[in-house]
N, C-alpha and C positions, 0 to 999 in steps of 0.2 A: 850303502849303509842300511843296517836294522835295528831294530826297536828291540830288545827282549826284557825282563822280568823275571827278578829269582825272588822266591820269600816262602811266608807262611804266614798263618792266621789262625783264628779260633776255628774256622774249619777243620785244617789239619793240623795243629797243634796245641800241647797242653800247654793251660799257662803257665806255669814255670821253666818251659822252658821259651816261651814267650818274653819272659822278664827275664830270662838268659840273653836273648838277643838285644833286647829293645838297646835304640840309640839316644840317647842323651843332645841335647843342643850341640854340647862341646864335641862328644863322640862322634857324630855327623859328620862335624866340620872336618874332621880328623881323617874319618872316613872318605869323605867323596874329593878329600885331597890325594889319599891314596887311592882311590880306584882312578882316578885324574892323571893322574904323575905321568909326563910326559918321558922323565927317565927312569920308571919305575919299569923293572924287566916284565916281560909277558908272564902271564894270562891275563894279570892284574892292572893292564892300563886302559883305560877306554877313553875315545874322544868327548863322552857328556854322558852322566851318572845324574839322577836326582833318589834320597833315600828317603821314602816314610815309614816312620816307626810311631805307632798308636799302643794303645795297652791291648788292642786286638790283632797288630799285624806288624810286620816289618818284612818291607819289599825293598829289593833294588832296581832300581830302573836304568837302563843302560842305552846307550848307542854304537850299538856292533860296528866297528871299523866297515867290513863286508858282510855279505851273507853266509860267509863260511865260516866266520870266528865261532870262538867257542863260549856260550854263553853258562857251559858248564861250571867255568874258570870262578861264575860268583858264589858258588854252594862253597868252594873251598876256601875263599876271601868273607864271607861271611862269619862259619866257624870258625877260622884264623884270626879273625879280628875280636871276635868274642873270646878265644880262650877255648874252645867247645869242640870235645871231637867230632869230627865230620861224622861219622858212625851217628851219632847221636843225632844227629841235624835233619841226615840227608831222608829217612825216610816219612819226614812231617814238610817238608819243601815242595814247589811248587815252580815250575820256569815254561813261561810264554815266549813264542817269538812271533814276529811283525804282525800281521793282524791279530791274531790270538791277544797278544799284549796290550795292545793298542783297546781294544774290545774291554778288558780288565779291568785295567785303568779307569776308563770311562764307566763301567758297570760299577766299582769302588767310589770312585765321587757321586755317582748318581744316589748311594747310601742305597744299593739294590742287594750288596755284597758285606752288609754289616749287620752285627747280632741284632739289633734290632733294625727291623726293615724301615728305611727312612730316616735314621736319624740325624739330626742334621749335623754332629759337631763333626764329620769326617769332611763336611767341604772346607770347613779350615782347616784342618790339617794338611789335606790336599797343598791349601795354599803355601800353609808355613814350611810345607817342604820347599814348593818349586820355590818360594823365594829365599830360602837358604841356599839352595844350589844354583839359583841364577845370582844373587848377590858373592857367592866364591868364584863365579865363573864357571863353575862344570856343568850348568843346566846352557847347551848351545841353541843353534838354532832350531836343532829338529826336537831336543825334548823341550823348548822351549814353547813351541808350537805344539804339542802333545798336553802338556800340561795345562794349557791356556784353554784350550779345547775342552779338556776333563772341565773346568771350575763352571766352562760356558754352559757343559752339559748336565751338570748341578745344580746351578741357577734355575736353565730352563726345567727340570725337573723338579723341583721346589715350587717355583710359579706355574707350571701348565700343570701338576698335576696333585694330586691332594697327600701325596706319599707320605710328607713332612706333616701333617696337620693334623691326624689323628692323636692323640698322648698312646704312647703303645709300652711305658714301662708304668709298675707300681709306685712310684715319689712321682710320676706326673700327673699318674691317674688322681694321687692323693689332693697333688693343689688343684685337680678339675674340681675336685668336690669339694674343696672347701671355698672356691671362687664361684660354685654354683649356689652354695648358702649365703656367700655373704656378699653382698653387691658391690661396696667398699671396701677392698682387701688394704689399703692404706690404713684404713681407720683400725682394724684388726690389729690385740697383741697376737701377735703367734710364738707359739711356746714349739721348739724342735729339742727334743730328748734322744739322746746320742750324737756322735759328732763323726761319727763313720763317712763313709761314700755317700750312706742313702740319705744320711742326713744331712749331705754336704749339696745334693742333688735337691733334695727337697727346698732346701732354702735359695738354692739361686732361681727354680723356678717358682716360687712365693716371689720372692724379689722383683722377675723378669714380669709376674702379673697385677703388681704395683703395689706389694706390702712393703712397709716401712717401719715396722715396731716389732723386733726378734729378739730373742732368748732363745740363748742355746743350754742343755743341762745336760752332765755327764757327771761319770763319774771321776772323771780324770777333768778336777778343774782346768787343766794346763789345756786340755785337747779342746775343752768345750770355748778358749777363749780364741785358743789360734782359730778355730772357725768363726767365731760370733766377730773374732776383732774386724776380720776381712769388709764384713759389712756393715758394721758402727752398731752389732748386735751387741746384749748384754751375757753376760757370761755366769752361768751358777754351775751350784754341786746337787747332787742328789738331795743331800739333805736340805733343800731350798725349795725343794716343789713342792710341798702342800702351799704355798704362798705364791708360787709361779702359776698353779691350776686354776688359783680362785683370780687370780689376774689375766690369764688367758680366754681368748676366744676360740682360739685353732690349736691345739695340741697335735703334732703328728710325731711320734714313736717311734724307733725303727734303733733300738740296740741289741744287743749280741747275750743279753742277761738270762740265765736258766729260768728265772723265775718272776714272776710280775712284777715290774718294775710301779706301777700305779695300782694299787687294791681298790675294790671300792666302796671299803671305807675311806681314801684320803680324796678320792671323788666327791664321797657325797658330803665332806666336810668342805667341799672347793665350791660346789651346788650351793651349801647354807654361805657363803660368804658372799656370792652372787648378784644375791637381792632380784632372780629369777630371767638375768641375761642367760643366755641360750651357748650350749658350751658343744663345740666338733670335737671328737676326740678319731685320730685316726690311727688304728694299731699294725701298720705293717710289717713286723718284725716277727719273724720265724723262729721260736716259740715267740709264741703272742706276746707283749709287752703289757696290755690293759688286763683288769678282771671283766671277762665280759658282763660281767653283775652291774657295771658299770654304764653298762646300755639302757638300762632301766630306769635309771634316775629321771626325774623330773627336769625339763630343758636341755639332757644330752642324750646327743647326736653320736652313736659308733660305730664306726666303719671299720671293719678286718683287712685283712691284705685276702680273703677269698670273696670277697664282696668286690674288692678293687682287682682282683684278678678276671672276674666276670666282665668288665669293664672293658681291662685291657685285652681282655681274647677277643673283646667286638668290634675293637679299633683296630686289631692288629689283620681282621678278615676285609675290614674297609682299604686297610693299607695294601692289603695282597689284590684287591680288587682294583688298586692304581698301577700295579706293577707291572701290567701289560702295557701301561702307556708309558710309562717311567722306559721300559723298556725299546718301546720303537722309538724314542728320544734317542737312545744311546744308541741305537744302530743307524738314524739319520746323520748324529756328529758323527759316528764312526766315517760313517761316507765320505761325509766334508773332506775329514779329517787324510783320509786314504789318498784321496784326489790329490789334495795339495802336495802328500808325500811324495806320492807315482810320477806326479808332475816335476817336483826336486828332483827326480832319479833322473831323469831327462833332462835338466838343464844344461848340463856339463857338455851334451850332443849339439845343445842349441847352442853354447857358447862355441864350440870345437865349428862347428858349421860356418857360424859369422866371423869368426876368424879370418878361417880359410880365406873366406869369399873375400873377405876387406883387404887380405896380400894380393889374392890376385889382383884385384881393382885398380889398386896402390902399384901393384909392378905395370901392369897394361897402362892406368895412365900413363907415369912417367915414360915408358918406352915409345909413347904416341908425342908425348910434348915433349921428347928430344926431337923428333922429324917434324913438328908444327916449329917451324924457328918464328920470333915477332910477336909471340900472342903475349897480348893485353893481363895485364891481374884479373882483369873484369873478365874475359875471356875463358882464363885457366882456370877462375873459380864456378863459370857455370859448368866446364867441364866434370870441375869435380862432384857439385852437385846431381848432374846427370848421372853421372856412373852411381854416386849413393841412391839414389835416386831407384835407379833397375836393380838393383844388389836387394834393396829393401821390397819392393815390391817381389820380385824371385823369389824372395824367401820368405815372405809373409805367410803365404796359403802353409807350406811344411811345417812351418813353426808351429801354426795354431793348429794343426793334424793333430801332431806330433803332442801336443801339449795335452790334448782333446784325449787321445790313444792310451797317453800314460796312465791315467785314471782306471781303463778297461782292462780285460782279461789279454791277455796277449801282447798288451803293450809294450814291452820292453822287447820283443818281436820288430815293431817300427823300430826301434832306435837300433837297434842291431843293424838292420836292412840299412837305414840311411847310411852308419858305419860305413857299413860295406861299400855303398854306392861311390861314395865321396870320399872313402878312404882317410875317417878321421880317425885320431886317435884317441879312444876312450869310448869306455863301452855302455856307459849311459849309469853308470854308479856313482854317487854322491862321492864323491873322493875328501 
């Protein structure tokens, strides 16, 4: 049996056709019942599939019957299942086999292999896939083991090394700085103006560093509540913010508007309501959201998104400065990982072995305790003891060789030879 991996990602492809592929909760389950199918005709059946689909990737993860299957068969089951012609697919795709994949995998949870270096949500993802395809059944025992290995080498990557710890986007860098001014982020109103991604990002990490008093404001009161409602935030419209800025401590910005969304004059009319409490105003929005005129006022504080970009380029060289060790993590699990497999490729010799030996045992006694006439239960059972007895000892040192080999370069070399030797049947592949 082999391990391979067919997908793409923001490496090699564009987002929309990312959002062509991507899988759905439902679509998953749909899927890895058909790549599953035990009566489903060939290319398309495999004995354990696990599928992660993120907004930056969608992989299939497979368990090759043999070494000779075709792991091509998922480029055409991908497009297929999407509706997408292959033509279109195939040259943003990407397909691993056995170590190669295994390596991937691991390098993907470790967050080595994701737009931003470290971040942490792809080890849940990692997770919510394998327990989708282990709670359908199509995640077995080997991508079972594969999987479990990836989240261990996440973990360990996250606590031994500082990958995850730096803030290395803009909405994180923003809550560093406004957790740097105010010592009690609870006690803080914070005011978020747009209700997008970045302001969808910004307020869970406000949240995640202990604010509790939010306002969200857009222009689309409908969007600004479905985000505020989530966290028992308060919901306005644009025309609500000169009243929202003079009640804010933390302002952060981040909509899609041609033109200044806060002037400052509605600033410095939120300053005179103040009574000279001290106001963050952080403008990360591409054209600018604030008037930078606004900087100037008496008690505020204004932060650009190239002020906060200076930030995030120093966290992101700290990050790269872990990634050497990030990285000999993932080639230590890899190891582990290899071993335990090399070692499965081989069991099926060790079972084919003991076999063997426990017929002949089983025929040699009984053909000795037809000629012993009179022997005792007590008797015939130390007999049988005895013979299990040499049977297990003979075969102990081979086994643990054997086991020992599979893990090494050449190893499937031993289990061949033993084969031969003993003339068992099965050539040392996971069947």
């Amino acid at each position: 049996m082999e391990i391979a991996v067919c997908g793409l990602s923001h490496r090699s492809a564009a987002i929309d056709l990312l959002e062509k592929l991507a899988f759905t909760v439902e679509k998953r389950a749909l899927a890895l019942a058909q790549l599953t199918s035990q009566t489903a005709s060939p290319p398309w059946s495999f004995p354990e599939a696990v599928i992660l689909s993120t907004c930056n990737r969608v992989e299939l993860y497979v368990a090759l019957p043999d070494c000779g299957a075709d792991a091509g068969a998922l480029a055409g089951f991908l497009a297929a299942f999407h509706g997408v012609a292959l033509e279109q697919v195939a040259p943003s795709l990407y397909t691993y086999r056995g170590l190669d994949a295994v390596r991937h995998l691991l390098t993907v949870a470790a967050g080595i292999d994701s737009v931003v270096l470290g971040e942490p949500q792809i080890l849940g993802q990692v997770r919510m896939a394998f327990e989708q395809a282990r709670t359908q059944g199509a995640a077995g025992r080997v991508l079972s083991a594969l999987f479990r290995q990836a989240l261990e080498t996440g973990k360990r990557v996250r606590s031994e090394t500082g990958i995850s710890r730096h803030f290395a986007s803009v909405s994180s860098a923003a809550v560093e700085v406004a957790a740097g001014q105010f010592a009690d982020l609870s006690a803080c109103q914070v005011l978020i103006i747009g209700a997008g991604k970045t302001g969808r990002l910004a307020a869970q990490s406000l949240l995640r560093r202990g604010a509790r008093r939010l306002a969200v404001a857009n222009r689309s009161y409908e969007n600004a509540l479905a985000l505020a409602q989530g966290w028992g935030g308060e919901a306005l419209g644009l025309d609500q913010l000169p009243g929202a800025l003079a009640a804010a401590d933390i302002v952060i910005s981040c909509t899609n508007a041609p033109g200044y969304v806060v002037s400052a004059a509605q600033a410095n009319e939120a300053v005179r309501a103040r009574a000279g409490r001290p106001l963050l105003l952080v403008d990360i929005a591409v054209p600018r959201d604030i008037d930078p005129a606004a900087g100037a006022l008496p008690g505020v504080r204004l932060i650009n998104v190239d002020d906060l970009g200076c930030l995030v380029q120093a966290n992101i060289e700290r990050r790269r400065d872990d990634s050497g060790k990030a990285l000999a993590i993932v080639e230590d699990e890899l190891r582990q990982f290899m071993a335990w497999f090399k070692a499965l490729a081989v069991a099926p010799v060790i079972t084919n072995l003991r076999e063997q030996a426990e017929t002949m045992r089983q025929r040699e006694v009984a053909r000795a305790l037809r000629r012993l006439n009179g022997l005792s239960a007590e008797q015939i059972d130390i007999i049988e003891h005895l013979t299990q007895r040499i049977i297990n000892q003979l075969l102990h040192e081979p086994t643990v060789q054997l086991k020992q080999h599979a893990g090494c370069e050449g190893g499937q070399a031993y289990a061949q030879t033993l084969c031969e030797l003993f003339a068992l049947d099965g050539s040392g592949h996971v069947e």
